[in-house]
C-alpha positions, -999 to +999 in steps of 0.1 A: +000+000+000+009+036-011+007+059+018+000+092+008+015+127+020-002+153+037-001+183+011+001+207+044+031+192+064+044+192+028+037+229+022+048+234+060+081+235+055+099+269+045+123+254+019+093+231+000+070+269-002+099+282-015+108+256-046+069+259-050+074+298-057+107+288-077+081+269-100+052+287-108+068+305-134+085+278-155+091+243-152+127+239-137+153+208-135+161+193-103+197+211-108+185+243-115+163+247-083+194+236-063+212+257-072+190+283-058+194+270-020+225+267+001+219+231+010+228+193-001+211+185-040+203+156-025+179+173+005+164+193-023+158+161-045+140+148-008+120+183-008+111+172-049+098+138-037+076+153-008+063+176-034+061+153-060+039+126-035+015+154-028+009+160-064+020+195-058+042+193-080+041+173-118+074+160-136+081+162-172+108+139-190+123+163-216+149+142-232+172+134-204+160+161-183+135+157-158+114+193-153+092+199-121+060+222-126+031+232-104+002+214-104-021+242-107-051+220-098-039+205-063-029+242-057-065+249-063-079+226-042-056+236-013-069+274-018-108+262-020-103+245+012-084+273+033-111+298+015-138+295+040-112+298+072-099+330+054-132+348+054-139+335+090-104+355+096-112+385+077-148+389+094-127+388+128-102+412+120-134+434+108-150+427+141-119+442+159-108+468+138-146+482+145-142+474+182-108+496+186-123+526+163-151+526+192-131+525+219-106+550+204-134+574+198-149+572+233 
C-alpha cells in the first residue's frame, strides 16, 4: 500500500513553499532549483519527492532532463479548502478593527 502525504506538512516547511514559488513561473530541473538554495542537492531532491507525493508538483521527462512544474489544480484545491477559514479570519479582524475605532473614539 501507497501511503499518501499530507499536502500541508508538505507545504509546512519553508524550503518546499519556496521551490513551489521557484516553480510557478517555468518548469525547472532538479539542478536548477538547487542551485538556488544553500543546502545538499540531494535534500532538495527529498523536498522534490515530498512535493512530487503530494501531487503539488508534476514532472516532465524532456529528453534526459526531468522538469518539475506546479500542479495548478492540487494548488486549487488547497486554496478552496483554506477559502472558507480566510473569510472566518477577515470577518474577525473586521470585528476588531470596528471594536478599537469605538473605543478610540470614546
Amino acid at each position: 500500500m501507497k501511503l499518501r502525504r499530507d499536502v500541508f506538512q508538505a507545504i509546512a516547511d519553508p524550503t518546499r513553499r519556496a521551490i513551489l514559488l521557484l516553480v510557478t513561473t517555468q518548469a525547472m530541473t532538479a539542478g536548477a532549483i538547487a542551485s538556488n538554495f544553500d543546502t545538499a542537492r540531494p535534500t532538495v531532491s527529498k523536498h522534490l519527492q515530498i512535493l512530487t507525493a503530494c501531487d503539488l508538483l508534476e514532472q516532465e521527462q524532456r529528453g534526459r532532463e526531468v522538469y518539475y512544474h506546479l500542479n495548478p489544480e492540487k494548488m486549487k484545491e488547497i486554496a478552496d479548502f483554506l477559502e472558507p477559514f480566510r473569510k472566518m479570519w477577515d470577518d474577525r479582524f473586521n470585528k476588531l478593527e470596528s471594536v478599537m475605532k469605538k473605543s478610540i473614539t470614546n
